[in-house]
N, C-alpha and C positions, 0 to 999 in steps of 0.2 A: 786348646784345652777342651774337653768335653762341656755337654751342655750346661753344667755347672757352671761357669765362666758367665752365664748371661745373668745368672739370680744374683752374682755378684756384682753384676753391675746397677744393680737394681738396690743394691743394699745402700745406704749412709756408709761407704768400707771403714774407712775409721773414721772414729769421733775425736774433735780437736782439742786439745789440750784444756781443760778447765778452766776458768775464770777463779783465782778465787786473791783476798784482801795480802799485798806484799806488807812488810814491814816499812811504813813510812822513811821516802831519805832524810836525812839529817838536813838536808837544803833544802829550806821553802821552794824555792825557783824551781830546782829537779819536781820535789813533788807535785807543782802544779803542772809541770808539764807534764808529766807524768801521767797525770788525772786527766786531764787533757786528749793526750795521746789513747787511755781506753776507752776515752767517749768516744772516741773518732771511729775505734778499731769496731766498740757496738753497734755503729752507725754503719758498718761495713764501706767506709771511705777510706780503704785502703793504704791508697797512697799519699792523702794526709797523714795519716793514722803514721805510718811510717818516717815521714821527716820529723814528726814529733817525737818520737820513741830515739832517734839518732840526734835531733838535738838535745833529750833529757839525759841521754849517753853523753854525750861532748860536756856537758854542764858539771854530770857527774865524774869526770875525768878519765872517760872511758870504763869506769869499771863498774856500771850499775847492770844487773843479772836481770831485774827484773823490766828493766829497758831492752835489754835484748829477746828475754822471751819475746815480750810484746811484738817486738821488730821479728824476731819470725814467724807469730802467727797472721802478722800484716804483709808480708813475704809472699808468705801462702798464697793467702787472698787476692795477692796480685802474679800470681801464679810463676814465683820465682822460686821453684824447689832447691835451688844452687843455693841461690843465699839465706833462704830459709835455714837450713841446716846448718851453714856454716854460725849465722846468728844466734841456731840454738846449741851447737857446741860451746862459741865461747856463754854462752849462758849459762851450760852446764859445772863450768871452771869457777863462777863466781857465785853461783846458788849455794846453800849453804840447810834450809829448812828442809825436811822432808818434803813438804808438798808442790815447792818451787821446784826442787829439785828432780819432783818426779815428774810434776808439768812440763819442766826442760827435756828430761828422755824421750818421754812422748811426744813430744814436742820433734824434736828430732827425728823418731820413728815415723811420725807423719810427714814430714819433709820429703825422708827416702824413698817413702809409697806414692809422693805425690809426682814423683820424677817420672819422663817420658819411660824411661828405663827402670822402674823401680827398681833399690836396693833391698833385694828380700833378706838376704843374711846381718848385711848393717842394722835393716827395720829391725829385726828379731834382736840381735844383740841390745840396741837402743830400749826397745819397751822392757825386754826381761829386767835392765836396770833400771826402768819407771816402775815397777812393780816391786821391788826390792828398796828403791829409794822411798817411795811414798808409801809404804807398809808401816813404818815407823812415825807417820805422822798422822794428826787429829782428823783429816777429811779424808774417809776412807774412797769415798768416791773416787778420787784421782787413781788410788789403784787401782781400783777394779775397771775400770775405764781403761786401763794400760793393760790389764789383763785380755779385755776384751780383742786389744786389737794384738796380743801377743797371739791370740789363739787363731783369730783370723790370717797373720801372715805365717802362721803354721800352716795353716789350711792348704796360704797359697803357694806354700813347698811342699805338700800334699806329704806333712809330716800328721798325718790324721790323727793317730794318739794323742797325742802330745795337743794336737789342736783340741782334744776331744778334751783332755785332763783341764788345760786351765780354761776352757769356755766352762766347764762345771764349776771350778774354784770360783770363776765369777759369778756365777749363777746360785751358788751357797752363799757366797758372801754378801750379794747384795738382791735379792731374788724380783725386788721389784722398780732396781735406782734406773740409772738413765742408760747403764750397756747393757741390760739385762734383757731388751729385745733383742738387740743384735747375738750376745750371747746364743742365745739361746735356739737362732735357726746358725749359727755358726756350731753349734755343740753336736745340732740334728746333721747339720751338711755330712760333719767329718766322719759321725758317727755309719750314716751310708757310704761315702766313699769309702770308708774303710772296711766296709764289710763286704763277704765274698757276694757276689752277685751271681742268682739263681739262672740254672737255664732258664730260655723262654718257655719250654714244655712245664715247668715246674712255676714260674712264675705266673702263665697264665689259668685260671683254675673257673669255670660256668657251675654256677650252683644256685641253689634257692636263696632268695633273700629272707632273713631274717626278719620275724615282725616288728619287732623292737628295734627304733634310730641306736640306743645306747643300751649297752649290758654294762655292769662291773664285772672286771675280769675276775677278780680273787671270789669265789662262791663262798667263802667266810662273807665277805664285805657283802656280797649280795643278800646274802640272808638275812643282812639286817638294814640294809640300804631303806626298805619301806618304812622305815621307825627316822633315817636320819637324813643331813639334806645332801642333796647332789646336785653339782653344779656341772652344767655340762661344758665339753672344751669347747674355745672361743682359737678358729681358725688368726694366726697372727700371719702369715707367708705362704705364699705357693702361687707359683706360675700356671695358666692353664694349659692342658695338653696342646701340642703340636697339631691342628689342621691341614696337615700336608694338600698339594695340590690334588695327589690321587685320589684321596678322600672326597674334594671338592669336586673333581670330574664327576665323579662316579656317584654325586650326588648322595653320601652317607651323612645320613642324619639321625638322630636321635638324643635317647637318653642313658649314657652307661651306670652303672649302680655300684660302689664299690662295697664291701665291710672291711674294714682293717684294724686292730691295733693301737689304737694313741696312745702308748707309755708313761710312766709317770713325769717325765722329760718335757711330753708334747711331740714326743719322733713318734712316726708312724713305723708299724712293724707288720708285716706280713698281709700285705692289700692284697684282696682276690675279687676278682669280678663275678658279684651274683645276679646280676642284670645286663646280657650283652647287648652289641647292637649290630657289630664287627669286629672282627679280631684284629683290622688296622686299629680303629677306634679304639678296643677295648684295650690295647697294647699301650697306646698313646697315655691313655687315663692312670694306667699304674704306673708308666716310666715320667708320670708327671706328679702323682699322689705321692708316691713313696718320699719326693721330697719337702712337703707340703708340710709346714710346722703349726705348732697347737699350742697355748697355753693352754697346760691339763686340766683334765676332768677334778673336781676334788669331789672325797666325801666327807663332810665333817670339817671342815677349811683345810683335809690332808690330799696330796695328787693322788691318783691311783689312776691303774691301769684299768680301761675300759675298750671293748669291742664299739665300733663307731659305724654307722652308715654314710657314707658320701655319695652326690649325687654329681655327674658333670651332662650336661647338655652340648650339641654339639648341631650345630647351627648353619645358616649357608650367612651369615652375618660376614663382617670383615672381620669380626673377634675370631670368630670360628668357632669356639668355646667358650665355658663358662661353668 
């Protein structure tokens, strides 16, 4: 895959099924194992964690749901994608609440992505019904959470729309819970993948710098921006541009200057170089800025779109950049 593939590795890919309180079993003995078994699994002692959840199963006569989750997210942890999933299937046969139920899809979902071989069609079928399951239940987090990674393994069938649509659905729904960073450079990825990509003649553009780090883009909002407050974007993601070797031979250094864009999103749109230093350099800066995400600017605690100054330095360091 293109360079993409490396920010992805870089990301938390999915986030693990929730934690949240089952319905007590009707057997003392189950439920203290039971109790037992998540302390283990918080303790990230895996492979206790998992004989406890399979003896609270045997006790329950094979048919406790929320012993099985458990057993597959201890699965995981012991990095058995096989049986993770099969534990969260039969989990998903005997759940019954909304929110078990949609920890269980998830649940699943994450199994299939944790495979040597990810299953990206099974993952996506799996989360779509975590999203659907736990829509109807009191902790909304769990769906949006399933949202999150519904949109990421869209991404990574490079079904970008669709990636684009429910990273925003999570991003309405919950703007500041626990997927809504991921979200939200998964919303910016898809949104550039998906969009036509400029020649280099048009992408590359040397111009003056702006005096100003930050404008309001809308000139309504500017006109009265000095009366109200503004908060400037706070960078959340972005990799530094690529230092290639020929740069380093040839001993290119400096400081590139970009303006671009931060949308009400936090996606960057239309980065142009007004400070060059090289046209390898200054190439590197915008094929590394444009994917570079922002919780946005607000004005008034609303986002808006703002013109932005970036600066990258470019180093004989091992970073290269920065």
């Amino acid at each position: 895959m293109r360079a993409l593939k490396l920010i992805l590795i870089c990301l938390p890919v999915f986030v693990a099924a929730l934690a949240s309180a089952a319905p007590p079993p009707a057997d003392p003995a189950v439920a203290e194992t039971l109790k037992e078994a998540f302390d283990l699994l918080d303790k990230n002692r895996f492979g206790e964690a998992a004989k406890s959840f399979q003896q609270a199963d045997e006790q329950a006569g094979g048919s406790c749901g929320p012993c099985l989750l458990g057993l597959s997210r201890a699965y995981v942890g012991l990095r058995k994608p096989a049986k993770a999933a099969d534990a969260a299937r039969k989990a998903v046969d005997l759940l019954r609440t909304p929110e078990l139920l949609g920890q269980a899809w998830n649940q699943l979902g994450f199994a299939l992505m944790s495979h040597s071989k990810p299953d990206l069609a099974g993952a996506e079928e799996a989360f779509r019904k975590a999203v659907e399951a736990a829509a109807g239940g009191q902790v909304a987090s769990i769906a949006n959470v399933a949202r999150y990674n519904l949109a990421d393994v869209l991404w990574r069938q490079k079904k970008y729309a669709e990636s684009e649509s429910a990273a925003r659905e999570a991003l309405i729904a919950e703007p500041t819970g626990p997927a809504s960073l991921n979200a939200r450079i998964v919303l910016c990825q898809a949104r550039t993948d998906g969009a036509p990509v400029a020649p280099p003649e048009v992408v590359y553009e040397d111009a003056a710098c702006p005096k100003e780090g930050l404008r309001i883009f809308e000139k309504k909002a500017q006109a009265t921006s000095g009366e109200s407050v503004v908060v400037r974007p706070e960078k959340l993601f972005g990799r530094p541009p690529v230092y290639d070797e020929g740069a380093r031979m040839s001993n290119l250094r400096g400081t590139v200057v970009v303006e671009a864009v931060i949308d009400e999103e936090g996606c960057i749109q239309n980065p142009r170089v007004c400070k060059s230093v090289h046209p390898t350099l200054d190439l590197a800066t915008l094929d590394a800025v444009r994917r570079w995400v922002f919780r946005p600017a607000e004005l008034d605690g609303k986002p808006v779109k703002v013109y932005y100054t970036l600066t990258v330095s470019f180093t004989m360091s091992r970073s290269g950049a920065k």
